[in-house]
LOMIMI-715309 format. One record per atom (N, C-alpha, C, CB): residue in one letter; y, z, x. Coordinates in steps of 0.02 Angstrom, whole numbers, plus 50000, padded with zeros to 5 digits. Atoms other than C-alpha are relative to their C-alpha. Glycine has a CB too. Layout:
% LOMIMI-715309
AYZX...
END
This chain:
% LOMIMI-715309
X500334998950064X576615140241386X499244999450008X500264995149946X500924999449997X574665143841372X499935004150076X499484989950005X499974997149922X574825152141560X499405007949966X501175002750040X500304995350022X573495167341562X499905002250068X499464998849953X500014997149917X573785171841749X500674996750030X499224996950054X499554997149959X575105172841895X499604998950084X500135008649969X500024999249941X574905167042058X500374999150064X499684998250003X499335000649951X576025172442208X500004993650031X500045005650062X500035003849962X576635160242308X499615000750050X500444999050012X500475001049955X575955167542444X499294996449999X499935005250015X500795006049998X574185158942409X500144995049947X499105004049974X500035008050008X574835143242374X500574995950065X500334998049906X499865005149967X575415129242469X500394992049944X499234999050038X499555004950056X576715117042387X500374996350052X500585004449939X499755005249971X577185100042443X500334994849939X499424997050045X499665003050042X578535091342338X500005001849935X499894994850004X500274997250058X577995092242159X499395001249987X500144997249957X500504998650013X576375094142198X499735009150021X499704994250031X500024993649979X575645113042231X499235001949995X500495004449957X500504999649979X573895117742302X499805008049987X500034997150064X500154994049992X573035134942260X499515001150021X500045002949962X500624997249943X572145143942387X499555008049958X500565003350099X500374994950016X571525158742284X499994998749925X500275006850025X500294999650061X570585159742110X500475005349961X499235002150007X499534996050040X571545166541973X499655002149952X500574997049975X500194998050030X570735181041857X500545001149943X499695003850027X499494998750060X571575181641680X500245005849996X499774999149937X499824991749993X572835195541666X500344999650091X499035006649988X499855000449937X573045191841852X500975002450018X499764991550017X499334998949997X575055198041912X500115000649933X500424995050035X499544999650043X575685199241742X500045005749951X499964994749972X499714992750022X576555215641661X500204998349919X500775002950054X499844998950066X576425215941476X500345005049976X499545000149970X499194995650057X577845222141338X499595007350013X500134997149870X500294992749995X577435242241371X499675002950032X499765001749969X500414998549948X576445243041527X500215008050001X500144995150071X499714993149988X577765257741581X500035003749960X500525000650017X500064993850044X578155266541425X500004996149938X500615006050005X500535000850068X577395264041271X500755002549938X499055008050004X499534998150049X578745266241089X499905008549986X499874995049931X500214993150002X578795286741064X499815002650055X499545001249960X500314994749967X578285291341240X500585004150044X499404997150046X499464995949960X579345306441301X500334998250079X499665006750007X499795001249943X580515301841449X500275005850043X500414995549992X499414993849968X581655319141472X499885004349970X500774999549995X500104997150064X581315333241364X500935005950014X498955005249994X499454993449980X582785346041346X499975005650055X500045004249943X500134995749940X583135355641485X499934998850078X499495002349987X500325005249925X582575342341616X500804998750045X499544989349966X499355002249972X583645340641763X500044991649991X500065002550082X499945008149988X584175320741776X500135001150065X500604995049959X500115002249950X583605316641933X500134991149999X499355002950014X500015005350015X583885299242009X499404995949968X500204998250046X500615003250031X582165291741929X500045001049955X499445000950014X499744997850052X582805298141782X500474995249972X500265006050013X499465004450000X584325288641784X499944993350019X500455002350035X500105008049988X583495271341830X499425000049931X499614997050099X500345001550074X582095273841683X500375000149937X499495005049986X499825001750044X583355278241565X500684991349982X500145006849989X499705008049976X584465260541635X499494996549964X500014997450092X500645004950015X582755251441619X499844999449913X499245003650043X500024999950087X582845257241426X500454997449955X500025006049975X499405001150028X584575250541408X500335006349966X499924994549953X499654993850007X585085269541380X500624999550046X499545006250017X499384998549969X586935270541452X500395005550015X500324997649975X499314993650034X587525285741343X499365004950015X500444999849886X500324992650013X586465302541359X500295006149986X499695001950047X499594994350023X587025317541284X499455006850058X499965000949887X500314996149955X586775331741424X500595006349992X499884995950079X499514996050039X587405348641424X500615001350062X499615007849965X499244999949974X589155353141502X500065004350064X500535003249942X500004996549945X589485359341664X500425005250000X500104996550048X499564994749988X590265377941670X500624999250046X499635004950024X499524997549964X591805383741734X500005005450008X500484999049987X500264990749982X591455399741844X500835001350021X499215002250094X499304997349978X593335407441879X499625005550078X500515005849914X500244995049968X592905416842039X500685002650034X499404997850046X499454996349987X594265430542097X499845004450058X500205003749942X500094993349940X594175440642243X500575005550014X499924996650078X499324995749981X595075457642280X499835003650050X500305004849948X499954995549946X595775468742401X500574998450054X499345000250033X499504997649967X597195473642501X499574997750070X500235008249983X500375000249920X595895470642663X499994992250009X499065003850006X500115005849984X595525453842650X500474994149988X499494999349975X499455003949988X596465437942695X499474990349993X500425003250097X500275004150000X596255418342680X500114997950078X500154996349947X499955000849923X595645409442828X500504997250031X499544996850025X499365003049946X597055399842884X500575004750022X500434993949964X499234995850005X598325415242856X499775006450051X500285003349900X500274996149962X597175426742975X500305000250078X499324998349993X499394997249930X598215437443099X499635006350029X500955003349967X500104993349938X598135454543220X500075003549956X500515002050068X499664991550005X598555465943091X499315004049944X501105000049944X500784994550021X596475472643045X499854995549928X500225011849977X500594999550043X596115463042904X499424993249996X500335001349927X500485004850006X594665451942868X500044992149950X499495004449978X499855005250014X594385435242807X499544999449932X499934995450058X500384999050059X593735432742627X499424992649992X500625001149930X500625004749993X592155423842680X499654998749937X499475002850047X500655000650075X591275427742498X500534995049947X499755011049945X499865004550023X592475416642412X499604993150001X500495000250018X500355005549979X591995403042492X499324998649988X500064999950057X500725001250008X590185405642503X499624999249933X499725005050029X500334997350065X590115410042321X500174990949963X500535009149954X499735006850050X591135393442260X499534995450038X500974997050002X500485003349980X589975383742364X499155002849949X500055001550086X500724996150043X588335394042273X500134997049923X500015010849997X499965003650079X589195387342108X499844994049985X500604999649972X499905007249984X589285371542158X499174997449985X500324998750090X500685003449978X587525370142215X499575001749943X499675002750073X500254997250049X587055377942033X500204993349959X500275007549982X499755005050041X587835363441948X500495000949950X499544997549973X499414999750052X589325370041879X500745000450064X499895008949936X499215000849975X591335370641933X500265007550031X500564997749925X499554992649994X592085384742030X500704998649997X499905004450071X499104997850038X593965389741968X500025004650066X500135005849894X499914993849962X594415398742138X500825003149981X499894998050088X499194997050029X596015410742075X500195004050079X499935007549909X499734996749928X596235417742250X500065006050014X500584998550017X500104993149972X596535435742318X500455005549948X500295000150086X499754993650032X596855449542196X500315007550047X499345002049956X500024995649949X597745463742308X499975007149950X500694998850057X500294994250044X597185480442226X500575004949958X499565005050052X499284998650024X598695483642122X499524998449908X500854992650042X500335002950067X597675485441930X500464996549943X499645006049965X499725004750050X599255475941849X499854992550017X500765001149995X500105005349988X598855460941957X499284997649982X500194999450059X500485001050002X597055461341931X499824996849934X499755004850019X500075001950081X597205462241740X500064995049981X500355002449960X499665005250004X598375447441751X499394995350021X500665000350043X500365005950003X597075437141843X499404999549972X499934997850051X500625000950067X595685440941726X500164996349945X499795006649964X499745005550065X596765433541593X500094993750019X500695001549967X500055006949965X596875419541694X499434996549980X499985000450073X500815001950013X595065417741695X499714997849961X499635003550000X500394999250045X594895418741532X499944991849976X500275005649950X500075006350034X595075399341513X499354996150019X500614995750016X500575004249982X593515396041597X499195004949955X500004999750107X500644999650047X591705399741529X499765006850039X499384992450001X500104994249952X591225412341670X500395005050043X499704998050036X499594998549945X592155425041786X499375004750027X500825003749983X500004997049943X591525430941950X500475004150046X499874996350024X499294996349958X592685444042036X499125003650067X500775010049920X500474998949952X591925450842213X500665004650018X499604993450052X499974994449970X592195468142285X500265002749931X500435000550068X499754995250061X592985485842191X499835000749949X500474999749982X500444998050028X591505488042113X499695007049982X499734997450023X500544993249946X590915504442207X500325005349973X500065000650104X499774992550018X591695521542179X500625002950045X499345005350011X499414999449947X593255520742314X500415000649957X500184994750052X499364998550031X594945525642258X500214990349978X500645005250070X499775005450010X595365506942247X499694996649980X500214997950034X500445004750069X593825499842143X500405002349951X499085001949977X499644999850069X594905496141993X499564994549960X500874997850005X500295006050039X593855482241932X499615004349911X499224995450069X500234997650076X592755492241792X500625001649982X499445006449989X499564996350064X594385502641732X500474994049981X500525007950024X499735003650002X595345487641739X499814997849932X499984996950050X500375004650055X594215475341629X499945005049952X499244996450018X499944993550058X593965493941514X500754997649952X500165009950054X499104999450038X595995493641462X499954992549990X500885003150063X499975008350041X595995473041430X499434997649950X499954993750060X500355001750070X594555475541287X499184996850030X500584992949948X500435001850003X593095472741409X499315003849979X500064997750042X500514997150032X591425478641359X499355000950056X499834995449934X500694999349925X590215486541512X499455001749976X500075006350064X500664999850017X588445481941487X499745005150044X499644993450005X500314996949970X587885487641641X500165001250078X499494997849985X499804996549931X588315495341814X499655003950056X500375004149985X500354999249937X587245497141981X499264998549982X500125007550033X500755001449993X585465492242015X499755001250030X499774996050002X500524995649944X584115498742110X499714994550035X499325005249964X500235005249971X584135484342228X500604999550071X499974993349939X499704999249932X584695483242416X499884994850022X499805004850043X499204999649994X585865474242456X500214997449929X500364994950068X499715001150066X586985473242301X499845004949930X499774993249986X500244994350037X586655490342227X500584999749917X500115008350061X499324999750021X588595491142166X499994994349938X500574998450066X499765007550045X588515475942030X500115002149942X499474993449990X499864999150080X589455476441865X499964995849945X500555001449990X500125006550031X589085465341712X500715002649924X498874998549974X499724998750066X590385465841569X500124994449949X500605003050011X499925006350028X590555453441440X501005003549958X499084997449931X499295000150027X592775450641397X500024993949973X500585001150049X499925006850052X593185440241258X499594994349988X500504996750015X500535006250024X591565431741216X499865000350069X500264991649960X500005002449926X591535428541418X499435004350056X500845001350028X500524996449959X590025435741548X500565001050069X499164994750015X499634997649944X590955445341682X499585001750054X500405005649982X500514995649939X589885448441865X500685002350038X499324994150063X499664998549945X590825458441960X499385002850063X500605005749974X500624999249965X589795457642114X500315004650082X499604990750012X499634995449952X590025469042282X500394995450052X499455005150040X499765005949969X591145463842402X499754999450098X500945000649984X500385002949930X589905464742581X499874994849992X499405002650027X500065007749986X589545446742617X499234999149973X500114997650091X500724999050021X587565450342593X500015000849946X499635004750023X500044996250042X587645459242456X500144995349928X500455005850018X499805005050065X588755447642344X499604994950002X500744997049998X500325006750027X587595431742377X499254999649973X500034995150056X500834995650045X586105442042357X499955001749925X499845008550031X499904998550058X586755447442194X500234994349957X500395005150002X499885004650030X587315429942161X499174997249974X500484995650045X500705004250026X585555423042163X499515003249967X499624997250052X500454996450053X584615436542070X500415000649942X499725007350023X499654999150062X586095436941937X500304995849952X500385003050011X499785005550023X587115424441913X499944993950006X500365000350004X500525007950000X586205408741972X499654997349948X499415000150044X500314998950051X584985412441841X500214997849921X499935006150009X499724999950077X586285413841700X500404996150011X500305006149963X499815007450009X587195398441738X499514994750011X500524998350043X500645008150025X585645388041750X499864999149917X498975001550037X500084996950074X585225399141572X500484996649956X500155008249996X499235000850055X586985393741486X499924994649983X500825000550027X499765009250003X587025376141543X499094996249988X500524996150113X500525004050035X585255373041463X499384998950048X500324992849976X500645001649919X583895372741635X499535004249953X500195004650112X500324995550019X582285379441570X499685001450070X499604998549941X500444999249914X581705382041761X500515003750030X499814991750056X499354995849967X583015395241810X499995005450071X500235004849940X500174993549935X582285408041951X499674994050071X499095008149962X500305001949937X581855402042131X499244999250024X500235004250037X500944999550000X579995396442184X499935008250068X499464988450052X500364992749963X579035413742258X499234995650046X499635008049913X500835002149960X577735410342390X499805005750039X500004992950061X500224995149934X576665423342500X499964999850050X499595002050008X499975000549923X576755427942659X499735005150051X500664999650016X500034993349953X576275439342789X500645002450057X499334998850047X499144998149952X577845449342859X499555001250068X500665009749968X500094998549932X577645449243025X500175007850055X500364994850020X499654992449979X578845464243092X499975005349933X500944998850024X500064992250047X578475480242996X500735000849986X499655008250049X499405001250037X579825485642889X500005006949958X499984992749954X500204994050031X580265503842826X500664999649970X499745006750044X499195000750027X581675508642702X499695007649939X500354988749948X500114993650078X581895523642564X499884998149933X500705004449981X500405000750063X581015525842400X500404999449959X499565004949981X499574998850032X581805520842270X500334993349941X500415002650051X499625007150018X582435503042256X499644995050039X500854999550022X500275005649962X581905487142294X500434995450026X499594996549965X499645001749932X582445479842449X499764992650028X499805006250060X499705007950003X582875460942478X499914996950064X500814999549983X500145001749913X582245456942668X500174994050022X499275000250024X499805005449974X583075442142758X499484997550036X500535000750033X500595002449944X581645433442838X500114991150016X499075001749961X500255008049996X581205414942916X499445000749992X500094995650061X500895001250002X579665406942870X499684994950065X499774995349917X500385005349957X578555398942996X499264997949964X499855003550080X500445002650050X576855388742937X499994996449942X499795003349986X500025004450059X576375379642807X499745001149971X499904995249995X500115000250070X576075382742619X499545003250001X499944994549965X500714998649997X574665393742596X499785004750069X499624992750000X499974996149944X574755401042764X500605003050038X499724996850039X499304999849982X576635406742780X499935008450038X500594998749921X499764993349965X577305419542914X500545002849984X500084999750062X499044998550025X579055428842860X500045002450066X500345007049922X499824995249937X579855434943016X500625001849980X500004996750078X499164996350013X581545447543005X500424994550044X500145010150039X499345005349983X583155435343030X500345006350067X500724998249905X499534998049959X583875450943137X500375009049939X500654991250016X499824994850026X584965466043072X499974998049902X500785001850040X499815002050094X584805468142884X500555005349967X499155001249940X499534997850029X586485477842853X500234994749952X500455002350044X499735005050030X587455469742726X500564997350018X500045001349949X499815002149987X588745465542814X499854996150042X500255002149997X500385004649966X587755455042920X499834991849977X499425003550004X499955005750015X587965437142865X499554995650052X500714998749996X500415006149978X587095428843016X499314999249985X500024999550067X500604998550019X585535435342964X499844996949927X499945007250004X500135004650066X585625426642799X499944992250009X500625001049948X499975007349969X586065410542886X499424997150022X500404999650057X500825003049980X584505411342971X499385002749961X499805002150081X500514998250025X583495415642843X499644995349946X500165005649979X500145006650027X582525404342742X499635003249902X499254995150071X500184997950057X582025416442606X500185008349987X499274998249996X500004992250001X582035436442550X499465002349967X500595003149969X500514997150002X580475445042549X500105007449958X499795000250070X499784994050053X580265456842394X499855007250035X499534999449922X500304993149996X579915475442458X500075004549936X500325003750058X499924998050066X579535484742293X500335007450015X499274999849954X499464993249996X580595501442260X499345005350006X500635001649914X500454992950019X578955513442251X499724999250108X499024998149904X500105001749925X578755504842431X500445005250067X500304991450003X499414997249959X579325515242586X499814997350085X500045009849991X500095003249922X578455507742741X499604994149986X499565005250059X500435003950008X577625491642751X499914997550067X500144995649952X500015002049939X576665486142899X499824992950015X499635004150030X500035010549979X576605468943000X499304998449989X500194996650104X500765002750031X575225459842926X499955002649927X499275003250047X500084999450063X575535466342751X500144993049953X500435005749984X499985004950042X575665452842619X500735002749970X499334999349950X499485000050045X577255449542528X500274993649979X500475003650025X499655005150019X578165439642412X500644999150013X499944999749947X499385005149971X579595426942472X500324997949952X499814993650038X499565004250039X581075420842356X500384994750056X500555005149956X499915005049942X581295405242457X500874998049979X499334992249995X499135000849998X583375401242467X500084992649991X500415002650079X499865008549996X583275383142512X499774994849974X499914997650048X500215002850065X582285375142378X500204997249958X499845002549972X499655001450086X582975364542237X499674998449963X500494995349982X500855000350048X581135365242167X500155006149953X499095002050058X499744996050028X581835374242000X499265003649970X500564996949956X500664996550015X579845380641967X500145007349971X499535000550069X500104992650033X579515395741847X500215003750059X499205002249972X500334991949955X579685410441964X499735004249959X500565005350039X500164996150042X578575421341911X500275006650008X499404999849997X499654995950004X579615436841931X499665004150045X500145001749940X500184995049959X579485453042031X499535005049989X500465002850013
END
């Protein structure tokens, strides 16, 4: 009582009940008055904010327990096709392994919502229908491949005959030209292509976006930084084209270099890539040492992007 300073032990010296101080004590000295940290009324989270851990120890420190936050989606994701197989069931007889499942329910994941994987649709449009209705218990569906214009894309006529409603169909963007958007029963439908490139490319310019959008993020697009492409880079007029690159350097002085083949079936090239370098559609050659903008991949810095 009456105390108007704080001095560590360290500068003192204490023998029994007696106790010796080695350093002068200024009033105010160590001691943290009611509101140092936050003051009555001062904003902690505003809507929209991710809760990070520092988040979650200031609102502790407030005796907050309960927070009302918004709800994590359920993406249904479906894959079809007579070609593709799961990995454990993979045999001699030609077909492939349905890598974009996987990659995609992982991409949900890392979005902050639930993937619903419904498993392999084989291109039969009574089964397909069926697992759309499936779907319909979750908030989102994702279906991948039978998009395109092959005898066995059934996906648009499919979702057509079960009452869905097609916003919009192909984009002038390479890889993931093929993408369909329909909204069924209240519900946002991507049907995204089914090359390996293509669909995660089309995941993160489409649907990344609109499940950050749903579930309340106001920071939804990927941070953009410049770079100088290193390897020249030519492609047809038309569309804008999605370049797999690594970055070397630091911030302010970044190099993009090409990961390797940029087909879309080319998956290792995404692996090693650390971003995708915009090439604009009016674009048809760009040479090494041109400037360009980077949508960096590996980031969970949810920063404005400022767009293309």
């Amino acid at each position: 009582e009456g105390a108007d300073c704080v001095i560590r032990v360290e500068d003192t010296e204490g023998d029994g009940e007696e106790v010796r101080i080695l350093k002068t004590g200024e009033t105010g000295l160590n001691i943290r008055p009611a509101g140092l940290d936050v003051q009555p009324g001062t904003p902690i989270a505003e809507v929209g904010t991710v809760l990070r851990p520092v988040h979650l120890g200031m609102l502790a420190a407030l005796g907050r327990t309960v927070v009302c936050v918004g709800a994590k989606l359920r993406v249904a994701i479906i894959a079809t096709g007579d070609e593709i197989v799961e990995p454990d069931r993979l045999t001699q007889d030609g077909r492939i392994v349905t890598s974009n499942s996987y990659t995609l329910q992982a991409a949900v994941t890392a979005a902050g919502a639930v993937p619903v994987y419904l498993g392999i649709a084989p291109d039969r449009p009574e089964v397909i229908a069926d697992r759309f209705r499936q779907a319909l218990r979750c908030d989102v569906i994702v279906s991948i491949g039978g998009v395109s214009v092959g005898v066995h894309d059934h996906i648009k006529a499919v979702l057509a005959s079960i009452g869905g409603d097609m916003r919009l169909w192909r984009v002038r963007m390479r890889p993931g030209q093929p993408l369909a958007f329909v909204v069924l029963a209240g519900r946002p439908v991507f049907g995204l292509p089914g090359n390996p490139v293509s669909s995660l490319v089309s995941f993160e310019q489409f649907v990344r976006p609109s499940l950050l959008r749903m579930m309340g993020h106001r920071r939804i697009f990927r941070p953009v930084e410049e770079a100088v492409l290193v390897d020249g880079f030519e492609k047809n007029e038309g569309r804008i084209f999605l370049v797999r690159v690594a970055l070397e350097g630091e911030r302010g002085a970044l190099r993009a270099r090409l990961t390797g083949d940029q087909s879309s079936a080319i998956l290792l090239s995404l692996v090693r890539a650390d971003g995708l370098a915009v090439i604009p559609a009016d674009s048809t050659k760009v040479p090494a040492g041109a400037r360009v903008q980077v949508q960096l991949l590996h980031s969970d810095d949810l920063r404005e992007d400022p767009g293309f």
